[in-house]
N, C-alpha and C positions, 0 to 999 in steps of 0.2 A: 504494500500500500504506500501512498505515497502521501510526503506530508511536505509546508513549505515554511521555510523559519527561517523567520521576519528580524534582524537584529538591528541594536538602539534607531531606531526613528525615533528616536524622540527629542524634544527639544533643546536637551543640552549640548546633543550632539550636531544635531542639523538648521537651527536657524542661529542667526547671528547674535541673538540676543544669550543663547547655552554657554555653558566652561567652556566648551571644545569649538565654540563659535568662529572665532578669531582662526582657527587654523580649517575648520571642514565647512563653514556653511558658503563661503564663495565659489569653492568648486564644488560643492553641491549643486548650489545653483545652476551655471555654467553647464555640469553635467546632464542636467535633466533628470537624472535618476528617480529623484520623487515620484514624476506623475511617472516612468515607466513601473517603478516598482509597486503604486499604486494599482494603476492599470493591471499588472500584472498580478498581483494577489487576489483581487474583484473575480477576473477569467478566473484565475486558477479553484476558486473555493467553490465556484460553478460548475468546475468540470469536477468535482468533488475532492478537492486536493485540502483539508484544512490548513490554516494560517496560523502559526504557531507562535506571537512577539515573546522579544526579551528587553528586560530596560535595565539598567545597569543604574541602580539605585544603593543610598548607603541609611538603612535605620538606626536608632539610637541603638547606643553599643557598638554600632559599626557594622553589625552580623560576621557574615563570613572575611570582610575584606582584611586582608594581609598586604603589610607595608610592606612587597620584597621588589617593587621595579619603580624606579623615576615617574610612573606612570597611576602607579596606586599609590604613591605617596604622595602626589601632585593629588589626587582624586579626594584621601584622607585628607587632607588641608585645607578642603572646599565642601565638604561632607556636609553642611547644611543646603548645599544648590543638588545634593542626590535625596534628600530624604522621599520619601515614597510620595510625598503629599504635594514636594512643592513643585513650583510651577515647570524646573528646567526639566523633570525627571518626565513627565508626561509624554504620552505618544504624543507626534503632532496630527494634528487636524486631517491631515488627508490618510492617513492612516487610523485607522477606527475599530482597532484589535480587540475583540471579546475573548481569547485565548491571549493572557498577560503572563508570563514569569520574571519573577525580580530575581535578581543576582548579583554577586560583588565579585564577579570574576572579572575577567576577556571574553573566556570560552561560553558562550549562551546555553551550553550545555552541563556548564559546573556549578555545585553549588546550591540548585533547585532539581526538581523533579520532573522540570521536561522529558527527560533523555525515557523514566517508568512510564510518566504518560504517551510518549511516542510507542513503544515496546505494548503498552497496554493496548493500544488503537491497532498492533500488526502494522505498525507505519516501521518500514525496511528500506524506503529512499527519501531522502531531502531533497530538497532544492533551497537554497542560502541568497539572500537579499542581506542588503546592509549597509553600514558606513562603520566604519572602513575596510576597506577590503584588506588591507596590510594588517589589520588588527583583529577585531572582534568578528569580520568572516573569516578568515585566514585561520583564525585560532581553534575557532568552535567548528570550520572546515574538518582540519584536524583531527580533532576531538571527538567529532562525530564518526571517522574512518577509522579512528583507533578503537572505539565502542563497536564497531561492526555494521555501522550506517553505508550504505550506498549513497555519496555526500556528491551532489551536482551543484557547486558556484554560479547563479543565475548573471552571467559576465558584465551584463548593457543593466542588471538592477542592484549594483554594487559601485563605489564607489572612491576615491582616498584624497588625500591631502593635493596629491599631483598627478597629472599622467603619466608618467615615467613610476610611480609607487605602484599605482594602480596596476599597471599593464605587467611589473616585475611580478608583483602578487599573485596575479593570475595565470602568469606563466609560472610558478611553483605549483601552484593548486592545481593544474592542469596535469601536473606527475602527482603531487599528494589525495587525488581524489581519485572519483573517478568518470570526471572531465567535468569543464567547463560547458555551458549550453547557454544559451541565450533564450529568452522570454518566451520565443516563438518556438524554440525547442524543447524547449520544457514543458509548455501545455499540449504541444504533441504527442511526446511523450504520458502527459498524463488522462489524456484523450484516448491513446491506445490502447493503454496500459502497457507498453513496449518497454525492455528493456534490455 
């Protein structure tokens, strides 16, 4: 079965006004990626593919996050602009996810109980949307191949800091998966049930 997960669309990561604003929401925009990745979950949950988000949120206590990379330390020091409630942590608007998991990873699959609930459903292939694709696709790419996922990087609904990040990214995940697909390939795929 197949399922499709959806990583940070949310506001801190994708508009200008998020933490990560300043470095993703310009080539975000420029990219287009929004409305294809919009576009593309709408088709997909039609052709019965469900939509699975992750938001990379930090609760009182911190939950699971660990200070071990420039990256979670940077995130721990701003840990009021994650808490679940506030405004940055939120999906954005074109994105209108009723299948939520919070997590204090990278990997959208560490952390929380996606990975049982995917396993629970007989969902055996992804398909991966996101920003960035150097990081929180790239990682939970991974993560998911290492769990036993048949992991497809959705290429034209992902995203990164640069072209040149983006395109190196996708060319690893193209040997670490098992392959990159595009929008139009991927609801083919889920269209047929071909794999």
């Amino acid at each position: 079965m197949f399922a499709v997960l959806a990583l940070h669309w949310q506001v801190n990561v994708i508009k200008p006004a998020g933490f990560f604003g300043g470095m993703l929401a310009g080539p975000v925009r420029e990219s287009g990626v929004v409305a294809r990745a919009a576009a593309f979950h709408t088709d997909a949950e039609r052709a019965g593919a469900p939509v699975f988000y992750t938001r990379f949120t930090v609760p009182d206590g911190e939950g699971q996050l660990v200070r071990n990379t420039a990256f979670m330390t940077a995130v721990a020091q701003a840990q009021e602009s994650f808490r679940p409630d506030a405004p940055g942590a939120q999906l954005i608007g074109e994105m209108p996810g009723e299948r939520v998991f919070d997590n204090q990873k990278l990997s959208g699959l560490a952390g929380n109980d996606l990975f049982e609930t995917l396993t629970k459903h007989g969902v055996d292939t992804v398909f991966v949307t996101g920003v960035a694709t150097n990081l929180t696709v790239e990682q939970t790419a991974r993560h998911g191949t290492d769990l036993g996922l048949r992991v497809h990087p959705v290429s034209d609904c992902v995203t990164a800091a640069t072209p040149e990040i983006h395109q190196a990214s996708l060319a690893n995940l193209e040997l670490a998966t098992a392959g990159c697909v595009t929008a139009e390939e991927a609801l083919a795929l889920i269209g047929g049930r071909e794999r």
